[in-house]
Biopython code that builds the backbone (N, CA, C, O; Angstrom):
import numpy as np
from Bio.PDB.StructureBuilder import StructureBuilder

atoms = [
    (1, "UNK", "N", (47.597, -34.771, 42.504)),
    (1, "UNK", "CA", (47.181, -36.070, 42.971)),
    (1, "UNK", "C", (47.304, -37.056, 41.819)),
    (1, "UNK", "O", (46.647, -36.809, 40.808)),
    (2, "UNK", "N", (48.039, -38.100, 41.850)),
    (2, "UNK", "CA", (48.384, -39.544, 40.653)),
    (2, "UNK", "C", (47.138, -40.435, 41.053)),
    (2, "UNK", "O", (47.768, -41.370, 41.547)),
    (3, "UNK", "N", (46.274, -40.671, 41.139)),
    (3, "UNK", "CA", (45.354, -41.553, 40.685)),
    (3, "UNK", "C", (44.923, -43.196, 39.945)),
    (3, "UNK", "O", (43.869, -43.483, 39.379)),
    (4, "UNK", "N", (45.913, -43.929, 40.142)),
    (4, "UNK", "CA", (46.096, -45.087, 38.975)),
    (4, "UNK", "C", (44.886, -45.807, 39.062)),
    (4, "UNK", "O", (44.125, -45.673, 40.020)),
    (5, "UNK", "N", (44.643, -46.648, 38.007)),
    (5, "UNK", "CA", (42.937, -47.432, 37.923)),
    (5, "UNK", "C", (43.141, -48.621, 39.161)),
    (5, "UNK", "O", (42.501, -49.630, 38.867)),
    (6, "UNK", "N", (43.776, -48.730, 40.291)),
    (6, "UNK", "CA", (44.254, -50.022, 41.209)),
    (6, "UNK", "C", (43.979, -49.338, 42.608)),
    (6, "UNK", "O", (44.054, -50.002, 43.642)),
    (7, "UNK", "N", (43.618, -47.828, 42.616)),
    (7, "UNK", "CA", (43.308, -47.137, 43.678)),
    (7, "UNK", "C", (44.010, -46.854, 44.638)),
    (7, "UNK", "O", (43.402, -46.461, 45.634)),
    (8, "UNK", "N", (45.492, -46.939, 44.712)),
    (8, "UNK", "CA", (46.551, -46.758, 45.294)),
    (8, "UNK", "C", (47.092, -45.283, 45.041)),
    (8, "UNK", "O", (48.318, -45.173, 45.075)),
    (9, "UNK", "N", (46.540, -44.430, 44.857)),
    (9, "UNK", "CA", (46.935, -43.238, 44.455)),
    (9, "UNK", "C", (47.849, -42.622, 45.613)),
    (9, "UNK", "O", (48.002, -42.917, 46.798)),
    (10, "UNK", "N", (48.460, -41.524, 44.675)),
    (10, "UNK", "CA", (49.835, -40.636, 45.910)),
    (10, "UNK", "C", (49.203, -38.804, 46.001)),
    (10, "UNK", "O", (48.574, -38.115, 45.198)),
    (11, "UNK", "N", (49.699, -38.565, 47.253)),
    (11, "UNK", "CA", (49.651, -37.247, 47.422)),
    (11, "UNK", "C", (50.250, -36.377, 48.013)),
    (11, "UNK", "O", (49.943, -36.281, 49.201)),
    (12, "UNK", "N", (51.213, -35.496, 47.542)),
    (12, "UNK", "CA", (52.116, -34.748, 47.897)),
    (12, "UNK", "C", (51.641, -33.185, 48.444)),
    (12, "UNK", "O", (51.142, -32.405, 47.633)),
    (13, "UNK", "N", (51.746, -32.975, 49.210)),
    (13, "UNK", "CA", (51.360, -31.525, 49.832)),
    (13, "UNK", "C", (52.265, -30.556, 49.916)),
    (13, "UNK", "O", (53.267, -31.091, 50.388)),
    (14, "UNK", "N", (52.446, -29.592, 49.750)),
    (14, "UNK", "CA", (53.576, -28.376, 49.182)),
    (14, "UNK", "C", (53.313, -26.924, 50.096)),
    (14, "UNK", "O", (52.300, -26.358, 49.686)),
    (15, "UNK", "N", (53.897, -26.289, 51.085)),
    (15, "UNK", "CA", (53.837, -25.409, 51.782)),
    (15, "UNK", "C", (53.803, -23.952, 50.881)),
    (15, "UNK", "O", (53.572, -22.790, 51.214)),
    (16, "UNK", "N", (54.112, -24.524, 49.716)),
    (16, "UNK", "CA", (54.045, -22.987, 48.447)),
    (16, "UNK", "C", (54.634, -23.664, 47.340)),
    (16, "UNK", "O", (55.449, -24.471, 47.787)),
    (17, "UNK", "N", (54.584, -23.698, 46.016)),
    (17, "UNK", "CA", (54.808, -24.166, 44.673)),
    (17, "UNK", "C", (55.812, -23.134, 44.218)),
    (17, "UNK", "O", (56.768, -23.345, 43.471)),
    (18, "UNK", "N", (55.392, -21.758, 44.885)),
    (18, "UNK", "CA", (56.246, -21.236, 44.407)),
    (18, "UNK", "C", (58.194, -21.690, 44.458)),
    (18, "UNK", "O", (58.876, -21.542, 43.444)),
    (19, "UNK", "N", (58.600, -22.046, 45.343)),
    (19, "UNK", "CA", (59.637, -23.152, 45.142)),
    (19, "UNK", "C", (59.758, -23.760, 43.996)),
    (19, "UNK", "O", (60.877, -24.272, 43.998)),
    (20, "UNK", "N", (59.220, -23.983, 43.019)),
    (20, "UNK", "CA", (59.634, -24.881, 41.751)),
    (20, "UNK", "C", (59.107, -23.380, 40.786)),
    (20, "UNK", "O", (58.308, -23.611, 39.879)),
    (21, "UNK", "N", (59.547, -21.915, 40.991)),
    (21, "UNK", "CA", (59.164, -21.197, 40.340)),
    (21, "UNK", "C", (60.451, -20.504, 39.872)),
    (21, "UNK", "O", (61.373, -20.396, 40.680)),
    (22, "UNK", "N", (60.593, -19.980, 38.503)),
    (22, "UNK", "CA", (62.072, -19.749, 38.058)),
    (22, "UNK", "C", (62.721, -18.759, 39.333)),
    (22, "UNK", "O", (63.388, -19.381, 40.159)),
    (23, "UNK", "N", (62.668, -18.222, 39.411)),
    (23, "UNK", "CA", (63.112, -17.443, 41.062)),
    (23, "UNK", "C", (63.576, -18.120, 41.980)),
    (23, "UNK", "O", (64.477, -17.710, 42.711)),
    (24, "UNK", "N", (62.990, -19.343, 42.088)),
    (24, "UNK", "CA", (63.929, -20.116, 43.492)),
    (24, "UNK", "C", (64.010, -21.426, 43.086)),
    (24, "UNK", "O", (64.569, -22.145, 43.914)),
    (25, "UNK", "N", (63.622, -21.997, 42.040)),
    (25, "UNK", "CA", (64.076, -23.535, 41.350)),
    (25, "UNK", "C", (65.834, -23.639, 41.468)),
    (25, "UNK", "O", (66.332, -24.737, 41.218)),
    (26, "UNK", "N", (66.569, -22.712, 41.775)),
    (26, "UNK", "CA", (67.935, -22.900, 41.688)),
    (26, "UNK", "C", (68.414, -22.898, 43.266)),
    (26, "UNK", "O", (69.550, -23.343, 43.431)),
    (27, "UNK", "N", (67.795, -22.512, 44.319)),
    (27, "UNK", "CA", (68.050, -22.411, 45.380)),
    (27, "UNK", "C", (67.636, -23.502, 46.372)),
    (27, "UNK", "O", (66.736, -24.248, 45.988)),
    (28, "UNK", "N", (67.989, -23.644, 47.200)),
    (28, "UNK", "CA", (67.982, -24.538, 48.603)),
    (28, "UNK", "C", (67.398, -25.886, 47.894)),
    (28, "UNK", "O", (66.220, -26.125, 48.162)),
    (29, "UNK", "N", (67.976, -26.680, 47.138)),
    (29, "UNK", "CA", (68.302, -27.914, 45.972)),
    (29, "UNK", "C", (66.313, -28.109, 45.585)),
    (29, "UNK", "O", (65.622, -29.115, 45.743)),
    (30, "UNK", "N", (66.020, -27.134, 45.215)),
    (30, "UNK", "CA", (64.610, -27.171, 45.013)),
    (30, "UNK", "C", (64.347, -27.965, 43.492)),
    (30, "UNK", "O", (63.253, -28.226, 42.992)),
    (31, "UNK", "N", (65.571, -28.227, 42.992)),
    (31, "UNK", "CA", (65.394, -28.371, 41.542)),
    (31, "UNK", "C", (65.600, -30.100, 42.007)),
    (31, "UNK", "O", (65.295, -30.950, 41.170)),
    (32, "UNK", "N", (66.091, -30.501, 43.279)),
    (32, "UNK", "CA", (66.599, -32.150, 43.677)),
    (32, "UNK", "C", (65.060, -32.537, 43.864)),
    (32, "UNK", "O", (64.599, -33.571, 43.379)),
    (33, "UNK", "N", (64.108, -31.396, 44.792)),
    (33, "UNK", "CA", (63.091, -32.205, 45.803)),
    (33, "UNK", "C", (61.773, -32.092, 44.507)),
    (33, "UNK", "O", (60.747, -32.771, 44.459)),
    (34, "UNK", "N", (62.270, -30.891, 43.435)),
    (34, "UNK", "CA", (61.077, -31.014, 42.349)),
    (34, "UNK", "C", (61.624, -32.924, 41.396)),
    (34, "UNK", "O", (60.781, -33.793, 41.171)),
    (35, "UNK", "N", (62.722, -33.032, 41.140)),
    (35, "UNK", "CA", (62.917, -34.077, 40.719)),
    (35, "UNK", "C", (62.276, -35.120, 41.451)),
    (35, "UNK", "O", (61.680, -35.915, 40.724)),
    (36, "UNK", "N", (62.214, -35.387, 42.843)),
    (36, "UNK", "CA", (62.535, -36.344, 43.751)),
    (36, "UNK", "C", (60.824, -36.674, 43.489)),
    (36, "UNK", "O", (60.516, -37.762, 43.001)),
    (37, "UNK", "N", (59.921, -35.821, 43.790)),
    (37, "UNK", "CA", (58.504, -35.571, 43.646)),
    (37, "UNK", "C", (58.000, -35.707, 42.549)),
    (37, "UNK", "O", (56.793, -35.485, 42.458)),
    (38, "UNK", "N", (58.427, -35.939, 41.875)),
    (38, "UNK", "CA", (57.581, -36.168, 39.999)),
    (38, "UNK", "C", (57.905, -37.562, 40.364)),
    (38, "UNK", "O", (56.923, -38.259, 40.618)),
    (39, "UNK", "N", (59.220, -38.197, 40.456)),
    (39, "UNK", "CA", (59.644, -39.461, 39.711)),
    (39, "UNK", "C", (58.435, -40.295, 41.163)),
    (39, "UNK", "O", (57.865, -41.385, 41.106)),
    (40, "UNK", "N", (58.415, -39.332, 42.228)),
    (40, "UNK", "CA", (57.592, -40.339, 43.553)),
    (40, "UNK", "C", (56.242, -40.651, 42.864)),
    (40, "UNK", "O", (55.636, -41.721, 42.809)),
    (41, "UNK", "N", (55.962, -39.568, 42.408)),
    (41, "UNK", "CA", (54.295, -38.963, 41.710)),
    (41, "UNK", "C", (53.697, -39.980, 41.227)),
    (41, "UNK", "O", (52.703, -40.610, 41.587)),
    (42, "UNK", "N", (54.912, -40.139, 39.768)),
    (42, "UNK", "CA", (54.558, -41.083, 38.841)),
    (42, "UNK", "C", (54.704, -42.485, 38.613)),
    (42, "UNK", "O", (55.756, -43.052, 38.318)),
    (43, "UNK", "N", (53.157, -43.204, 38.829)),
    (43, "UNK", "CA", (53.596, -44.703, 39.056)),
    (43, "UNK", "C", (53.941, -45.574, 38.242)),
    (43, "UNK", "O", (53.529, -46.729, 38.352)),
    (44, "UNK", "N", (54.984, -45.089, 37.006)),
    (44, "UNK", "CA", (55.556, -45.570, 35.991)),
    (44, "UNK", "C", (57.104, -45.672, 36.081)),
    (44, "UNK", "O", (57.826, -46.415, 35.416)),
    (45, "UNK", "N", (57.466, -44.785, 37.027)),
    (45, "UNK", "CA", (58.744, -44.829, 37.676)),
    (45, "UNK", "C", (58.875, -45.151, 38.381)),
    (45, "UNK", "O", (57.923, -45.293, 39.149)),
    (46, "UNK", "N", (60.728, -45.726, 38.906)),
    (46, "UNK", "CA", (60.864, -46.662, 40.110)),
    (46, "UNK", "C", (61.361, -45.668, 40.823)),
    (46, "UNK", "O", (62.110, -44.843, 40.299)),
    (47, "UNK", "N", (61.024, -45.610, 42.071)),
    (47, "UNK", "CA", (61.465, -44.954, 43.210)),
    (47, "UNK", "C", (62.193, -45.431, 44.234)),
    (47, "UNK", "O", (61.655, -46.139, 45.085)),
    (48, "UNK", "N", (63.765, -45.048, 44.303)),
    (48, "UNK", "CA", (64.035, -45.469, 45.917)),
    (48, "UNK", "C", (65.139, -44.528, 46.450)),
    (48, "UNK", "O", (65.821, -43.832, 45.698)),
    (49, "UNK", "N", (65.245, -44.544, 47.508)),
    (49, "UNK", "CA", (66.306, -43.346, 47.711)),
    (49, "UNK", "C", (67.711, -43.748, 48.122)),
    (49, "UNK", "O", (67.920, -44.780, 48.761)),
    (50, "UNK", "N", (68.513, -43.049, 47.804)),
    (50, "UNK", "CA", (69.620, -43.593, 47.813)),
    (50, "UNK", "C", (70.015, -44.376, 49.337)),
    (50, "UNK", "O", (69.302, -43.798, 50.158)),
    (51, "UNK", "N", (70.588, -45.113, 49.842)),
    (51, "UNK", "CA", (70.519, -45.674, 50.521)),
    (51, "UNK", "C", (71.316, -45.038, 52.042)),
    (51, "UNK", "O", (71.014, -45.118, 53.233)),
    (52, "UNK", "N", (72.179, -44.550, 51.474)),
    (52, "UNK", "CA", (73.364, -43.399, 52.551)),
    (52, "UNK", "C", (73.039, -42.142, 52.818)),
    (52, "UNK", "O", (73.640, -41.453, 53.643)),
    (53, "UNK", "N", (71.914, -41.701, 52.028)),
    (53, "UNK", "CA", (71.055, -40.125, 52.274)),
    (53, "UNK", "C", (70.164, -40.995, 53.278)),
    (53, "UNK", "O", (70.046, -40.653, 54.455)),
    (54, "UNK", "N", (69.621, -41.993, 52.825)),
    (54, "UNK", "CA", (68.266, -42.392, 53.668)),
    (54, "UNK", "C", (68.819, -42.438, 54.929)),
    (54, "UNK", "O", (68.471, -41.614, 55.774)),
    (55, "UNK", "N", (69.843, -43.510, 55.231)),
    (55, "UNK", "CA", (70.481, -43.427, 56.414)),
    (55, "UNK", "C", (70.909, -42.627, 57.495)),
    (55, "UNK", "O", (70.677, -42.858, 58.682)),
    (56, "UNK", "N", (71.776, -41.326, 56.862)),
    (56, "UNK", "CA", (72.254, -40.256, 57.484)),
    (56, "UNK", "C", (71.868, -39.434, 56.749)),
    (56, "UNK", "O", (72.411, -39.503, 55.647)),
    (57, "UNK", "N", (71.093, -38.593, 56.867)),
    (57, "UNK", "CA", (70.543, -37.492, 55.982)),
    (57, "UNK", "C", (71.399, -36.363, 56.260)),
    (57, "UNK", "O", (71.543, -36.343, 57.483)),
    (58, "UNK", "N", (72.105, -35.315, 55.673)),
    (58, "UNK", "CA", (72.780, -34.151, 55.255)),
    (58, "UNK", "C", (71.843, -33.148, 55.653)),
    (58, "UNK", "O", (71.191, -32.657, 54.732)),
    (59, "UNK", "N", (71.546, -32.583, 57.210)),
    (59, "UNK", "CA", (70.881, -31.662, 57.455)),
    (59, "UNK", "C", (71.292, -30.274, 57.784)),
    (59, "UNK", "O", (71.557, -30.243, 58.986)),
    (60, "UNK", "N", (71.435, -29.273, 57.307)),
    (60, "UNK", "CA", (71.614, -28.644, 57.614)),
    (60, "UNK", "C", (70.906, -27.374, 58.540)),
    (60, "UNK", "O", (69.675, -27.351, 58.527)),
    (61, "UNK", "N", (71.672, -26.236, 59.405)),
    (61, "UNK", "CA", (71.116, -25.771, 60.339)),
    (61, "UNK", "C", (70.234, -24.995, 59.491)),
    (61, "UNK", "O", (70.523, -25.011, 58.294)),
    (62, "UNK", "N", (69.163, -24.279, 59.865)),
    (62, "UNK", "CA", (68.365, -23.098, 59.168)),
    (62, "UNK", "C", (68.527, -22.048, 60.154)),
    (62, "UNK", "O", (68.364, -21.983, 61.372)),
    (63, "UNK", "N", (68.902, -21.240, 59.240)),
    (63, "UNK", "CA", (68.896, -19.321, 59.500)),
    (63, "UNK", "C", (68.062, -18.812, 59.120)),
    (63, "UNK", "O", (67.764, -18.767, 57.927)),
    (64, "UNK", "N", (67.395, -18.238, 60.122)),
    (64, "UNK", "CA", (65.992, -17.581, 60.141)),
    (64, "UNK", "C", (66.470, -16.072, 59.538)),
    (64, "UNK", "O", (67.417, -15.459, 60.030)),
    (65, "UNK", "N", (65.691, -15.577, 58.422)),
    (65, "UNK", "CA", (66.348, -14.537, 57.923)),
    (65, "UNK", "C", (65.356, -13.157, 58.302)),
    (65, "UNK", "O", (64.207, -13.214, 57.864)),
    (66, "UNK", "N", (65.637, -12.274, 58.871)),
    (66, "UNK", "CA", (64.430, -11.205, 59.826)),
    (66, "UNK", "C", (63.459, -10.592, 58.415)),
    (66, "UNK", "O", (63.742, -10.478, 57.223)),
    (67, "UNK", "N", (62.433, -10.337, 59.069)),
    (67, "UNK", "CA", (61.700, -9.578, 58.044)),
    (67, "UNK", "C", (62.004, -8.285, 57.856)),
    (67, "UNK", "O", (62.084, -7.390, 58.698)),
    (68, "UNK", "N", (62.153, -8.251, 56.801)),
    (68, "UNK", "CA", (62.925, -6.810, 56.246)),
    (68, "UNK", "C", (61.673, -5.827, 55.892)),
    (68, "UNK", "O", (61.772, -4.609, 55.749)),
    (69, "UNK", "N", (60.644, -6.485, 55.794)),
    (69, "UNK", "CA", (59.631, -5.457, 55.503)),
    (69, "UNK", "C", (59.151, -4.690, 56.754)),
    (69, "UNK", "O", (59.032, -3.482, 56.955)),
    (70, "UNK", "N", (58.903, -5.803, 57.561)),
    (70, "UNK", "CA", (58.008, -5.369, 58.821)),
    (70, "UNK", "C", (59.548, -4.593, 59.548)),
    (70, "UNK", "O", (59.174, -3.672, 60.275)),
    (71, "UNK", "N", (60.744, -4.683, 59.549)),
    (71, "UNK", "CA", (61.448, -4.200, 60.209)),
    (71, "UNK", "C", (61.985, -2.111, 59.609)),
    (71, "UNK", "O", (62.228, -1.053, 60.190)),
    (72, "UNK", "N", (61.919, -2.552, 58.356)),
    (72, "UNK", "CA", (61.977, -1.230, 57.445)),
    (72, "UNK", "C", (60.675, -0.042, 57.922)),
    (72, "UNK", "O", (60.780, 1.185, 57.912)),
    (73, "UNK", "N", (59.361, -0.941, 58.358)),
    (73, "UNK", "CA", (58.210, -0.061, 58.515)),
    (73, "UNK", "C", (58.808, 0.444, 60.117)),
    (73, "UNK", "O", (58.195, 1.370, 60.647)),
    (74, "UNK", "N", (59.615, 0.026, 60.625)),
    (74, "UNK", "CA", (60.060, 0.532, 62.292)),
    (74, "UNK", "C", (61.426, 1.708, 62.046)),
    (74, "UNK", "O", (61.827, 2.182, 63.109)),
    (75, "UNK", "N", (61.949, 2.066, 61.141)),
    (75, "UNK", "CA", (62.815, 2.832, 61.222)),
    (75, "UNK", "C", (63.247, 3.728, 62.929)),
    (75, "UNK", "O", (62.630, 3.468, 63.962)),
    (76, "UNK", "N", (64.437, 4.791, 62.856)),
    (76, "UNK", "CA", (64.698, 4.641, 64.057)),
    (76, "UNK", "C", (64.896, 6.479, 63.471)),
    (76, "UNK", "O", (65.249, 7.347, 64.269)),
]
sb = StructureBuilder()
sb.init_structure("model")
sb.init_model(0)
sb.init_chain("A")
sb.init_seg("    ")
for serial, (resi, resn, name, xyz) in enumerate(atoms, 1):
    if name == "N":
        sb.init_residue(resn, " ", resi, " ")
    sb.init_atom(name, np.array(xyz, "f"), 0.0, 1.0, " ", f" {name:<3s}", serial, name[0])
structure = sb.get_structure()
């Protein structure tokens, strides 16, 4: 939580941190959205987003990948 003395403070909520952890900081551009989130954070930096991402955002589909644990405990 950024806090400034003007009471406008920011707050970013994170489904797991582990994402900005050496293990997956290189994967699914986690190293773009850890950048993207500090410079938002901090109210000493200017923030804006590029203007052609904002527009048309680059989404891609998601592949649900099966659980290998719970599926390994079912052997055949």
């Amino acid at each position: 939580v950024c806090h400034p003395k003007n009471g406008k403070g920011r707050l970013a909520v994170l489904g797991s941190v582990q994402m900005f952890d050496d293990q997956w900081i290189g994967k699914e551009d986690n190293m773009k959205i850890m950048e993207v989130l500090f410079k938002w954070l901090l109210p000493s930096e200017r923030f804006a987003l590029n203007q052609i991402d904002a527009d048309d955002p680059d989404l891609n589909d998601y592949h649900y990948v099966p659980d290998t644990e719970a599926l390994a405990d079912r052997l055949r």
